[in-house]
PAKEKOL-877395 format. One line per field, with one value per residue (C-alpha): z, y, x; residue number from 1. Coordinates in steps of 0.5 Angstrom, whole numbers, plus 2048, in hexadecimal, padded with zeros to 3 digits. Example, Ala and Ser with C-alpha at 12.3 -4.5 7.8 and 13.67 -1.06 7.14 Angstrom:
2
Z <- [810,80E] $
Y <- [7F7,7FE] $
X <- [819,81B] $
i <- [1,2] $
***
This chain:
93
Z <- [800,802,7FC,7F7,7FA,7F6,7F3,7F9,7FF,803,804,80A,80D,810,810,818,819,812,812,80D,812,810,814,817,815,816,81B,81A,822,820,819,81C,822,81D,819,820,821,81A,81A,822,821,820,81D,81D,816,812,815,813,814,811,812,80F,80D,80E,812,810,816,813,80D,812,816,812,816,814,81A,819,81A,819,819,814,811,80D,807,808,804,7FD,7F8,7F7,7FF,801,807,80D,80F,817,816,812,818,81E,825,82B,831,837,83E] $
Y <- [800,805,804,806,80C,811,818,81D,819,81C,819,815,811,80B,806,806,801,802,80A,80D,812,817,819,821,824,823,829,82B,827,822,820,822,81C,817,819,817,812,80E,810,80E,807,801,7FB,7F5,7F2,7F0,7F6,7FC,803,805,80B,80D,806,803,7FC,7F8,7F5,7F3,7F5,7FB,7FD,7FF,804,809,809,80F,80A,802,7FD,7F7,7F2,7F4,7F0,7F3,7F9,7FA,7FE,7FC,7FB,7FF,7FC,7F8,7F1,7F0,7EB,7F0,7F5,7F4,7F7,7F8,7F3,7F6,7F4] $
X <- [800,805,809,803,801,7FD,802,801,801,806,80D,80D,807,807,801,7FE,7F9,7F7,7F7,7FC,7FF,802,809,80A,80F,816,81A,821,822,81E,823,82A,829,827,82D,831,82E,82F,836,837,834,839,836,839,83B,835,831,830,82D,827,821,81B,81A,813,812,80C,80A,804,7FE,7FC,802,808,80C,813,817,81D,822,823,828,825,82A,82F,82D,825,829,827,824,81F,81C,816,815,818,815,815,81A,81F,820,823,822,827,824,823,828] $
i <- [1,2,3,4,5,6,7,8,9,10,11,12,13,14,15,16,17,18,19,20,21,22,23,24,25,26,27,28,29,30,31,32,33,34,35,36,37,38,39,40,41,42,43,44,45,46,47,48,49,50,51,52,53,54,55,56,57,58,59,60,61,62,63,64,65,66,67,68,69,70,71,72,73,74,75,76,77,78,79,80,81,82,83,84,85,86,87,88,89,90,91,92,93] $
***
């Protein structure tokens, strides 16, 4: 669904229980600490930062998170969403 959207729709919207929702705009503070955080992570070999990636979590839940760390491998052109399985999340101690 996200990938076929009508010319117009803004730029960034994730699907949220079946609603497109349309993301607020980004502030200068709000662009700077993810450009931090993206060069601050360190993956592991075979992972790999990405943002402002969709995650299909289901057919209505597919949210952008501003930052991921997804396999490595999962990185390819053609890619417009992530599976669950594909991104990888720190465990808490």
């Amino acid at each position: 669904m996200l990938d076929h959207l009508p010319p117009g729709t803004p730029r960034h919207v994730e699907l949220i229980d079946g609603a497109l929702t349309a993301r607020p705009p980004q502030t200068v503070l709000h662009m700077r600490v993810v450009s931090l955080l993206e060069n601050a992570i360190r993956p592991p070999a075979g992972l790999a930062v990405a943002r402002e990636m969709t995650v299909t979590l289901g057919l209505r839940q597919r949210p952008e998170p501003d930052i991921l760390v997804v396999e490595a491998a999962a990185l390819h052109s053609r890619l417009t969403t992530f599976k669950p399985e594909q991104v990888h999340r720190q465990q808490p101690e």
